[in-house]
N, C-alpha and C positions, 0 to 999 in steps of 0.2 A: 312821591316816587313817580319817576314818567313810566306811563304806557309798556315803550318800547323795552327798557329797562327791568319791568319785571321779571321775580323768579317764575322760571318753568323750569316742569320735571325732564327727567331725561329719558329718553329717549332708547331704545335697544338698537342694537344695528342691523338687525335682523329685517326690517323694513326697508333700510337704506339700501342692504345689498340686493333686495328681491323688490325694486321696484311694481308699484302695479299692475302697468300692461305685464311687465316680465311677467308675475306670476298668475296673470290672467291669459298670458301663451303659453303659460307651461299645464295650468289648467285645461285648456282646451285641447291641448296637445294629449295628455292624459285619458282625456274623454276620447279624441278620438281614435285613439287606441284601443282605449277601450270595448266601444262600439263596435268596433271592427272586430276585436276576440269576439264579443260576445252573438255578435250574427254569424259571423264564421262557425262558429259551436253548436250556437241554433238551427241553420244550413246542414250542418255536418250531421248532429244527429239526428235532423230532420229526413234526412236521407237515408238512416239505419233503419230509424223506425220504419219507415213506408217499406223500403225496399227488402231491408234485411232481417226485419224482425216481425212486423203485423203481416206484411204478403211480399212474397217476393217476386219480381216481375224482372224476368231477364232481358227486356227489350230496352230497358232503361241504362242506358251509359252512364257510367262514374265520373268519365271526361266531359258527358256534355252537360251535368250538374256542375262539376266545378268552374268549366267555364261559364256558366251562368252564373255563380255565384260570384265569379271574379268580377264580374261585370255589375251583378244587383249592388256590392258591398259599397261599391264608391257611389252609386244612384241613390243609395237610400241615405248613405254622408248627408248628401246632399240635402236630401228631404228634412233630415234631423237638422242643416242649418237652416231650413225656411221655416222650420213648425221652431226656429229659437232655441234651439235643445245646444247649443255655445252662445247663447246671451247672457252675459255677465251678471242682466240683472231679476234673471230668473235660477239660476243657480246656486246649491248648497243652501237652501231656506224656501220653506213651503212645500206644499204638493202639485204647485203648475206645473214643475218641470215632469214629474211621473207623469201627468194627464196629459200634457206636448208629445213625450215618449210611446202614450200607448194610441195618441192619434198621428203620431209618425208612423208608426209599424203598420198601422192599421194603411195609412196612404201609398205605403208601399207595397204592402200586400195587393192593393188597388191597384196599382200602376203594373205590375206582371200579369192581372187578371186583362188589364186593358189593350195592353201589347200583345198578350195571346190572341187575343177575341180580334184583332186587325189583321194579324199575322200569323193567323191558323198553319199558311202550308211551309213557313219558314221557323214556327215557335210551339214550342209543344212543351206542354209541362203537366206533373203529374198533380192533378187535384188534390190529393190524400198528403204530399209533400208539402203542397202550400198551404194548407192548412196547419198543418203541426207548424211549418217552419214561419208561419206567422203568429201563434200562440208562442212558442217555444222565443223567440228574437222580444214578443214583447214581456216574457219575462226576463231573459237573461239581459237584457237593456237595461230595464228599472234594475234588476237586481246588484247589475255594476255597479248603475248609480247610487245606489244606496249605501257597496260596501265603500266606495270612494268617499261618498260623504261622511259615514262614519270615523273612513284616515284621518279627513281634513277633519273635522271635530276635535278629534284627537291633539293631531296638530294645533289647533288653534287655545284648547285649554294648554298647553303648554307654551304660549307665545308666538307661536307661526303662523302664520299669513294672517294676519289682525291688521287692519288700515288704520293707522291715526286719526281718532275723531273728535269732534269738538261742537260741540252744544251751544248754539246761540242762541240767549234770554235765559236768565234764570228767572222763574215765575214756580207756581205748584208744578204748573204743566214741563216747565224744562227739568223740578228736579225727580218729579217721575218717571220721565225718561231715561234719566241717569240712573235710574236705583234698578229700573225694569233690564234697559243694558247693561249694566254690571251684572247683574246677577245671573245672566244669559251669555257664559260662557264660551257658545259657538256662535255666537254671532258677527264674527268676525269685525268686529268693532274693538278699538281699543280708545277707551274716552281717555281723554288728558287736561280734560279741564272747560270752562266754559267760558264764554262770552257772552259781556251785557255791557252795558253805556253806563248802568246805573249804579253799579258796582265797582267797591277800589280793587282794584288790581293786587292778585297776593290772598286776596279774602277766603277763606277756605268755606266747603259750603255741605260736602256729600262725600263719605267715604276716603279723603285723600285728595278730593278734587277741590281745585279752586279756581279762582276768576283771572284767566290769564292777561285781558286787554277788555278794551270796548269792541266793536265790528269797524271804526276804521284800521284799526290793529291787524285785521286779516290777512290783509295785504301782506304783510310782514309775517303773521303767523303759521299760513298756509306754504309758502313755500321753506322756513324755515325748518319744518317740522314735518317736512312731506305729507300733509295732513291730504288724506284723501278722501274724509266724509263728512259733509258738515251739517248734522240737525238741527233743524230751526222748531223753535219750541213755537211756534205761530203767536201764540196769547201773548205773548212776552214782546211781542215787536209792534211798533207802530207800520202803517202801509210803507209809510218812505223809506222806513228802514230793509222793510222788505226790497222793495224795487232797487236799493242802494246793493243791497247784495246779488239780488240777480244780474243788475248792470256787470259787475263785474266778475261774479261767476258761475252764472247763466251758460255761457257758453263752452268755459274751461273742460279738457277734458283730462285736466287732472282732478277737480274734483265735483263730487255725486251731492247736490242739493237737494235732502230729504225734507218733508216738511211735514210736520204732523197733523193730527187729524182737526187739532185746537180742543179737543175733548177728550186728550188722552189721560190726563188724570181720573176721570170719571166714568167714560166709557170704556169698557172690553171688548169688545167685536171690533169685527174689522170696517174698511169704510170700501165701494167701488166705485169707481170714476170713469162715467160716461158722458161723454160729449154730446147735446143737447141742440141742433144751431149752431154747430162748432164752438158750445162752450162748453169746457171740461166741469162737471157736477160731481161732487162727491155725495154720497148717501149711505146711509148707516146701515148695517145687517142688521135684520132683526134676532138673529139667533150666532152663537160665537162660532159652533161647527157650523162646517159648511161642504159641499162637494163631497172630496174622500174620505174626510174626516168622519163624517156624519155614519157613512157605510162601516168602515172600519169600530166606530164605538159601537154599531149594534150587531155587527158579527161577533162582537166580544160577549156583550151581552148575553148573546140567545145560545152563543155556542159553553158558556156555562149557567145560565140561569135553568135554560132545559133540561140539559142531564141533570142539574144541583139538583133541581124539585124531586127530580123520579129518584135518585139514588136515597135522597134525604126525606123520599114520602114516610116511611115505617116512624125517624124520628117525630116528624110534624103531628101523627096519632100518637105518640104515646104524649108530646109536649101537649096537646089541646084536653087529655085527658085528664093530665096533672091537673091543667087550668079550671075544667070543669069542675073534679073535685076536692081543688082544694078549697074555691069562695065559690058565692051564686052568683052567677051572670054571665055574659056571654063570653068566647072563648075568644072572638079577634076583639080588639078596637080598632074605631076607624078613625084617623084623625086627619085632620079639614086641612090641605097643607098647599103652599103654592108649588105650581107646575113651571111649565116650558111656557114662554108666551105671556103670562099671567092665568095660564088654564088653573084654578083651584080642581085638585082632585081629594081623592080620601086615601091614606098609606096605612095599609094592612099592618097590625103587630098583634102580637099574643096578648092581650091583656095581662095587664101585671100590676094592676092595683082595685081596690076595690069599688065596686059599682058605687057606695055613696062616698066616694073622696071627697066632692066638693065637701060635704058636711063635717069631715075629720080635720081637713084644714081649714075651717073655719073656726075649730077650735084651737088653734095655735097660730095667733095671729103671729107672732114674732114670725114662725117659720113663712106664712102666707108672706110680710114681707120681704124676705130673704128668697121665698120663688119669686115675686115680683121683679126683683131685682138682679137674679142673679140667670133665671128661669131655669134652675137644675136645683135637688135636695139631696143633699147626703146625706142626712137620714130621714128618710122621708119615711111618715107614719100612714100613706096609703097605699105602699105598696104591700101586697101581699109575700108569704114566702114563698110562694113558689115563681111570683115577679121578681124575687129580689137575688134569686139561683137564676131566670133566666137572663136578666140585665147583665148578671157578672159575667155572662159567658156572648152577652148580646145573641142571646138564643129568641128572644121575644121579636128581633128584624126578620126572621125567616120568613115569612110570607111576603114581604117584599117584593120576593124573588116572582108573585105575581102579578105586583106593580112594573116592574122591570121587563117582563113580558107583554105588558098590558101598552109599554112605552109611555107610562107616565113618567115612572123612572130610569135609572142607571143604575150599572153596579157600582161604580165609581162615580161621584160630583158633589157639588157644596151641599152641606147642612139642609135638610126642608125643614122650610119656617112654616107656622101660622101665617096669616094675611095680619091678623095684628103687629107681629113679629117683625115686620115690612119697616115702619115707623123706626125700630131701631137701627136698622141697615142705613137711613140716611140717604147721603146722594149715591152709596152702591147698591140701592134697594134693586135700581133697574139691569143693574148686570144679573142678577139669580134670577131673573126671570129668561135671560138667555141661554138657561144650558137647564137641563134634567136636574134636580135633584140626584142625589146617590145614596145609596145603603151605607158603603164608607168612602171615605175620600181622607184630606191632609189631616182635619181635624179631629177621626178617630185615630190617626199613627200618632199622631202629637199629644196625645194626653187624655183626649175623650170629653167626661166633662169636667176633669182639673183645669181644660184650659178657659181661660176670661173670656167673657163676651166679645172683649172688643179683639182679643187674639182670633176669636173663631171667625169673626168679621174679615179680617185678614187674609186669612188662612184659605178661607171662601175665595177671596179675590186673586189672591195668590194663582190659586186652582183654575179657575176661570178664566185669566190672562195667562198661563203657562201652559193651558192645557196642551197636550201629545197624547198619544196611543203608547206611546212607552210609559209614559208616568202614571195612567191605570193600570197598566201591567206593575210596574214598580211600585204602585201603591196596593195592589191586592196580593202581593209575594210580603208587602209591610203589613197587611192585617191580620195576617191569622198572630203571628206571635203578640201583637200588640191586643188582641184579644186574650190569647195565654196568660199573658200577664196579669189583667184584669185593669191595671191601670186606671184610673179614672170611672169607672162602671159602677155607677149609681142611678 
């Protein structure tokens, strides 16, 4: 079958009518509506507060704030297009555009402080307004942004503004890509299939997706199909093939040349690119959060880990009580577990089996191989009773909650292993060493330990390459019933 002649899927027409510039004009057009409500509001009530509400100062004209404001709204536009806050390719994904956002407002606020301070006997403005009215603009800014992103999200799980995409190389590295895009919803990507040289044409590979041409096929495929983004799996190409695609669309500005990190099947963090000698260098984060993210998971953290401890102190005495006298020994254990980093720490739990386990299971070899193999026991003959009431309600992780303050841990992230533990993890041994461990994450809402080693492995990665601040929230509103239940709690 030739090339040019294969089947490909079809296409919606929802692309065709809203080409990309169009719906990157109407985007920005959006924003800058946006922007403009949301400073005007900012301005507006920034002027209550000062004048009408905290202290009222009658010397201050109504007309001569609004003409000033008539005047900042389109200076600060402005400033929001040099700090990129309308670049297409910072927009609707990540947290650079909020960070651009709050050092625009922040430049602007600079630029009236600097105009004053030249123009004393011509420019006067109230301190106490420009204060508020530069807190107040850098929140209602972001706050647009975010409810905008939200529409578009929306929009886009349902088919709207998605660019036609297409994967060049199938290798591990291209069809991890595929699986990580598909399953990422707002990514405003719509894959359609892949390109490889080595591959017949028609082959089906991932999901519905199959092998549309080789890369001289592009030519033809690219404009046929409006395709506007074309990822290149790197591992999967030779150089010339590289340079073969850049030659011809390098330049194009219909379409956006992604290229990956060449480690995307194995690594989870991101990569940054700094130019060296004017040569661009890519280098690996060492940790997956980064900037706001990092802030944002331990406001979460301290702002329930703190109050949980003081409200749930009374529970924690009467649980250590139990522990005390129901066997002898002591009331935490501490267990050796990897950190952030490779940092090993010890993660606090109520004890819940007895001081000579080792010696109880070594009288049941069957079961010792069965924890070897599986490293969980349902019915395990050293736990105690009063271990075996706190497992079923996962009452025995509360202490944790001083790991968690300690920032060894989180309240939400992957499974903590032993250092032994590591060996099974394989080549994703070095992604858990870039995020906290957690109290629970995907693989207590999934099952707990019903689910298989190699699911939990998964599951881990899963967490770790999808992480959000929404998905700890939607995973700790997922814990408590999944606790209730008992599911899996052995």
């Amino acid at each position: 079958m030739n090339r040019n002649q294969a089947p490909l899927p079809t296409i919606s027409t929802t692309e065709h009518k809203l080409p990309r510039r169009t719906r990157h004009r109407l985007l920005v057009i959006t924003l800058l509506l946006g922007d403009s409500a949301a400073l005007a509001a900012a301005f507006a009530l920034a002027y209550i507060l000062r004048f009408q509400t905290l202290a009222y100062s009658a010397g201050y004209s109504p007309i001569y704030y609004a003409t000033l404001v008539a005047v900042a709204i389109p200076a600060w536009l402005l400033l929001f297009a040099a700090f990129r806050l309308y670049d297409r390719q910072l927009l609707l994904g990540g947290t650079q555009e909020y960070a651009n956002a709050v050092s625009a407002c922040a430049a602007g606020t600079m630029l009236v402080i600097i105009i004053g301070f030249f123009r004393r006997d011509q420019f006067s403005v109230s301190r106490g307004w420009l204060i508020i009215a530069w807190l107040l603009s850098t929140l209602f800014v972001g706050s647009a942004r975010f409810l905008l992103r939200r529409v578009i999200y929306a929009l886009r799980r349902r088919g709207y503004f998605l660019a036609p995409t297409l994967i060049v190389g199938v290798n591990e590295e291209g069809l991890a890509l595929a699986e990580q895009l598909q399953g990422w919803a707002t990514s405003g990507l719509r894959l359609l299939g892949f390109v490889d040289d080595n591959k017949v044409p028609g082959t089906h590979l991932l999901n519905g997706l199959r092998v549309l041409g080789g890369i001289a096929d592009l030519e033809e495929l690219v404009p046929r199909y409006a395709i506007g983004e074309l990822v290149i799996a790197t591992t999967a190409l030779s150089r010339q093939q590289l340079l073969d695609i850049f030659q011809t669309f390098g330049a194009s500005p219909q379409v956006n040349l992604r290229l990956s990190s060449g480690l995307f099947e194995v690594i989870t963090t991101g990569v940054q690119v700094k130019e060296m000698g004017y040569v661009p260098l890519m280098s690996l984060n060492r940790a997956r959060l980064t900037g706001i993210d990092v802030l944002l998971k331990a406001i979460l953290d301290y702002a329930i880990a703190l109050p949980g401890l003081l409200l749930i102190s009374p529970l924690l005495l009467l649980i250590a009580l139990a522990v005390r006298f129901d066997s002898p020994g002591p009331i935490l254990y501490r267990r050796r577990v990897m950190g952030l980093g490779g940092r090993q720490f010890d993660a606090l739990k109520f004890r819940t089996m007895f001081v000579n386990s080792d010696e109880i299971l070594a009288a049941h070899p069957e079961l010792k191989a069965q924890l070897e193999n599986n490293h969980k026991l349902k019915d395990d003959p050293r736990v105690t009773r009063v271990g075996r009431f706190l497992r079923r309600w996962s009452l025995d992780e509360l202490p944790q909650l001083l790991n968690v303050l300690k920032r060894d841990m989180s309240l939400v992230g992957p499974r903590m292993i032993s250092p032994p533990e590591m060996a099974e993890y394989g080549k994703w041994g070095m992604n858990l060493l870039t995020v906290r461990p957690g109290i629970t994450g995907l693989w207590q809402v999934s099952g707990r330990s019903d689910v298989s080693y190699e699911e939990r492995v998964r599951l881990d990665m899963r967490y770790i390459r999808n992480y959000t601040i929404w998905l700890d929230i939607q995973l700790l509103f997922q814990t408590i019933p999944a606790v209730l239940r008992g599911v899996g709690a052995y």
